[in-house]
C-alpha positions as CSV (number, residue, x, y, z in Angstrom):
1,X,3.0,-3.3,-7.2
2,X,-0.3,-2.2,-6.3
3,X,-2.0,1.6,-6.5
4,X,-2.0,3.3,-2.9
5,X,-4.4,5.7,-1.7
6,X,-4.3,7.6,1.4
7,X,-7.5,8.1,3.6
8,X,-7.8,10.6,7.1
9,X,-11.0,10.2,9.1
10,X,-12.5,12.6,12.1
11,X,-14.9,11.0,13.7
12,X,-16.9,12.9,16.4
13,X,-19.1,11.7,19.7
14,X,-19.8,13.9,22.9
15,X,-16.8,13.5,25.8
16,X,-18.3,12.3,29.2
17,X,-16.6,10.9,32.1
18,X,-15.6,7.1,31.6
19,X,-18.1,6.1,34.2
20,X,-21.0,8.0,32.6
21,X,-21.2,6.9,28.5
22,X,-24.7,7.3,28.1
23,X,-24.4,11.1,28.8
24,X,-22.3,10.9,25.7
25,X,-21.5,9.3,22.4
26,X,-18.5,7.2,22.5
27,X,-16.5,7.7,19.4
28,X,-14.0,5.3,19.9
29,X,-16.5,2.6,19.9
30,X,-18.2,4.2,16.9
31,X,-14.8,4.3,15.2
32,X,-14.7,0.2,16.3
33,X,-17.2,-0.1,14.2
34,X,-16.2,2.0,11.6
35,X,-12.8,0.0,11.3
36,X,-14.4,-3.3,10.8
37,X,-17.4,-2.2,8.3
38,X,-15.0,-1.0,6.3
39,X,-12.8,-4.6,6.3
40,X,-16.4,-6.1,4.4
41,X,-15.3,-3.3,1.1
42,X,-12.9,-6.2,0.7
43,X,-15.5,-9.6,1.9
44,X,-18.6,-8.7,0.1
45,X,-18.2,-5.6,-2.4
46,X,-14.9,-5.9,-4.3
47,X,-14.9,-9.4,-6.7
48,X,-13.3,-12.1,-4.9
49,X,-10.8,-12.2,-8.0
50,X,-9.3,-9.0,-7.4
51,X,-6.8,-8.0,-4.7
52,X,-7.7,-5.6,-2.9
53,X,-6.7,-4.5,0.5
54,X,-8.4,-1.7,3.4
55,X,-5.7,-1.1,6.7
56,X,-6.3,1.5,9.1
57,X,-2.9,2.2,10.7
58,X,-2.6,4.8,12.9
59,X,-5.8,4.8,15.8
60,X,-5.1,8.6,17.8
61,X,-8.0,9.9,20.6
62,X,-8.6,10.8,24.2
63,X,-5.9,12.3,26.8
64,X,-7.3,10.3,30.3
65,X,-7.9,7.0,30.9
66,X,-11.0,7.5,32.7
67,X,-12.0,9.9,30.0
68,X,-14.5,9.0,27.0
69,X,-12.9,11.8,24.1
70,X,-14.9,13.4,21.6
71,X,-13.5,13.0,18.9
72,X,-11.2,10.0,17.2
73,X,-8.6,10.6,14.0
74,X,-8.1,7.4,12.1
75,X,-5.7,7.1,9.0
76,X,-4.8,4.1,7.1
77,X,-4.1,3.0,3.2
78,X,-6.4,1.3,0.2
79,X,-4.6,-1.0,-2.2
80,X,-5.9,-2.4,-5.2
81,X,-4.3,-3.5,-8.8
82,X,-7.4,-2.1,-10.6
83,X,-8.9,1.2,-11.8
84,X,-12.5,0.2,-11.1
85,X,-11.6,-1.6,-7.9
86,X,-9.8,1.6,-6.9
87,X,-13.5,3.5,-8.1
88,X,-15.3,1.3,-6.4
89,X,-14.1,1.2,-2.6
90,X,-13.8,4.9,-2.8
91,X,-17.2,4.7,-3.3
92,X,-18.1,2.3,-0.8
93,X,-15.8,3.4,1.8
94,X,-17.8,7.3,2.0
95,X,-21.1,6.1,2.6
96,X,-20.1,2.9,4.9
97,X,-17.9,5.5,6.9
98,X,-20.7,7.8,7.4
99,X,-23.5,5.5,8.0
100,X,-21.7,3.6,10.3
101,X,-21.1,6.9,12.8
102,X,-24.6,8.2,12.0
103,X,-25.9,4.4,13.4
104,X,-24.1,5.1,16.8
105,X,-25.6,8.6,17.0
106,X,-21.9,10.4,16.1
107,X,-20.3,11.8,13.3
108,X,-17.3,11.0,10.6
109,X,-16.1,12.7,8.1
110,X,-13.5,11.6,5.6
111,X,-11.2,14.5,5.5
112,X,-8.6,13.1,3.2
113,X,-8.7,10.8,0.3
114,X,-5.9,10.0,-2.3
115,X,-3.9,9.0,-4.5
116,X,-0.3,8.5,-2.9
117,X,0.8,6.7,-6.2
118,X,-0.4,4.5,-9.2
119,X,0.1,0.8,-10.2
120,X,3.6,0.0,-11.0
121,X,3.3,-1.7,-14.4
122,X,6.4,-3.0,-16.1
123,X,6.5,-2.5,-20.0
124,X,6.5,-6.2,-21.5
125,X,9.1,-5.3,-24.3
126,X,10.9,-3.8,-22.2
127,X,11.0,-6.5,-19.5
128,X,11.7,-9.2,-22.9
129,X,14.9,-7.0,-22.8
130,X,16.0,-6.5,-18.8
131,X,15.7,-10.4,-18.4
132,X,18.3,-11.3,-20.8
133,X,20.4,-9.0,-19.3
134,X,19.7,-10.1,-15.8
135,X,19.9,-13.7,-16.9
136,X,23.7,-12.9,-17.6
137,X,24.2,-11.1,-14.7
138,X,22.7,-13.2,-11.9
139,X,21.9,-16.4,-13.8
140,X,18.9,-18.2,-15.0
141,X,18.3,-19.9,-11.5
142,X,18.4,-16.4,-9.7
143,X,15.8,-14.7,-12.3
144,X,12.3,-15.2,-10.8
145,X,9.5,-13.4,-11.7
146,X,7.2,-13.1,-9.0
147,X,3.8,-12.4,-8.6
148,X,1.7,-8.9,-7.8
149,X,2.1,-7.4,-3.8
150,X,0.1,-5.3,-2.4
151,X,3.1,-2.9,-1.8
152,X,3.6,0.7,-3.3
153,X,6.2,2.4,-5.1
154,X,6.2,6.0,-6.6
155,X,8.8,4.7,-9.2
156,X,5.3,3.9,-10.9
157,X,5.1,7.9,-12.1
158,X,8.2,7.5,-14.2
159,X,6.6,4.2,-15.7
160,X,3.3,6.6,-16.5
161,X,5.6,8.8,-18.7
162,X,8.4,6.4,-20.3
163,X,8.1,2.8,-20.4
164,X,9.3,1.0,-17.1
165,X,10.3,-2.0,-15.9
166,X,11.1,-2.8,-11.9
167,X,13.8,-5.1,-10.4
168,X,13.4,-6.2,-6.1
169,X,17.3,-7.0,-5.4
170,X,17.5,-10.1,-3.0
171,X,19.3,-9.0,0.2
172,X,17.4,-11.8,2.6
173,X,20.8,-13.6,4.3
174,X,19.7,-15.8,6.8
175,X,23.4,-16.8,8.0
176,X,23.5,-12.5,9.4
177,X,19.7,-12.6,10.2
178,X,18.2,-10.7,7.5
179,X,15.0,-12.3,7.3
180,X,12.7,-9.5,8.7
181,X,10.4,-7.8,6.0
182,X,10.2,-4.2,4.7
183,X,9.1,-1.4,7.6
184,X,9.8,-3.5,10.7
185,X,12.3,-2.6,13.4
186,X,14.2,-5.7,12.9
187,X,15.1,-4.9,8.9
188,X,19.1,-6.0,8.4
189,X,19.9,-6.2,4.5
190,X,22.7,-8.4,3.0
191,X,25.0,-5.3,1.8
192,X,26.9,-8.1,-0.1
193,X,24.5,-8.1,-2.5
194,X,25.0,-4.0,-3.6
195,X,27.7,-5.4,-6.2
196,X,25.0,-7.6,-8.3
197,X,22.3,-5.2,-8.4
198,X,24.8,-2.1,-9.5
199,X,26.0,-4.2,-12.2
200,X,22.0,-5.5,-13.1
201,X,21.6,-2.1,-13.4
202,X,24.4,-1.3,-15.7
203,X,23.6,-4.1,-17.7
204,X,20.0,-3.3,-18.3
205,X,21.4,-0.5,-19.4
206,X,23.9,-0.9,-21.8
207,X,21.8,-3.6,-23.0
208,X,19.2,-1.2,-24.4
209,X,21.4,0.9,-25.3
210,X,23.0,-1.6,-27.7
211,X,19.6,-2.2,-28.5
212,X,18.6,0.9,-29.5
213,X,22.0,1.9,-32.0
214,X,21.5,-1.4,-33.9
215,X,18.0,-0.4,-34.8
216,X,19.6,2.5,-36.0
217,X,19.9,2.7,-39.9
């Protein structure tokens, strides 16, 4: 799974009345703007071959509808699988932020910016081991190994200090209507499938632990 960083941005017009924007500077618009320079970190700066991802997702300003605010909070997440990826939109993303607001005559500053958690990276010898043991757990069939997300994990700070290796449980049952992804309202998981991955786990387990003791002289 990928590295996520955090970011926070203020950016700050002049408040006016609704019907009177050129007697100040809109920064809602300004943060418009803001929002989709930042979506071309991705298009035009970051090598086509190399996931990368740029999401503003929470949007909070004004108090009236007829009122234009001064100032607009924006917060959102980067994701990328690599280290100079990672360098480089954090890079980008300062200077488009505040170029962008000084072009509409505001101001931005990016108030917050980092690291909420690495790359999850499984250890190869380790995974050589886990899928044998999985393989006799679930089955061949049921063993896939699937291909990077853009999702985060803080298990990834254990894998920086002892080698690690990540599992995703199946729980989609479409016969109960779990079929809704991760972080919607609508999530329902297939509790069935508790019993495999406790004894996955176990197995994986005792597996290297076996491992381990015949190594032993």
């Amino acid at each position: 799974m990928a590295a996520v960083n955090r970011f926070r941005i203020t950016v700050t017009g002049k408040q006016s009345h609704g019907a009177m924007p050129w007697e100040g500077i809109d920064p809602i618009v300004t943060s418009a703007h803001i929002i989709t320079a930042l979506q071309t970190i991705v298009s035009r700066k970051v090598d086509a071959r190399q996931p990368a991802v740029v999401s503003v997702g929470i949007i909070n300003a004004g108090t009236a509808w007829n009122i234009i605010p001064g100032e607009v909070s924006l917060e959102g997440t980067v994701r990328t699988h690599d280290a100079e990826v990672c360098r480089q939109i954090a890079e980008q993303f300062k200077r488009i932020v505040e170029g962008t607001a000084a072009a509409h005559g505001a101001t931005a500053t990016v108030d917050a910016y980092g690291v909420y958690c690495p790359v999850v990276w499984n250890d190869p010898e380790l995974g050589k081991l886990a899928k044998l043991s999985l393989d006799r757990v679930a089955g061949k069939e049921n063993v896939v190994e699937i291909k990077p997300v853009m999702g985060g994990e803080d298990f990834a700070y254990y894998a920086e200090k002892i080698p690690g290796f990540y599992v995703f449980l199946g729980v989609r049952n479409e016969s109960i209507g779990a079929v809704h992804a991760l972080h919607t309202p609508n999530l329902i998981l297939d509790e069935a499938a508790f019993p495999l991955g406790v004894r996955a786990h176990c197995m994986m387990a005792l597996d290297y632990l076996r491992s381990k003791a015949a190594k032993k002289p």
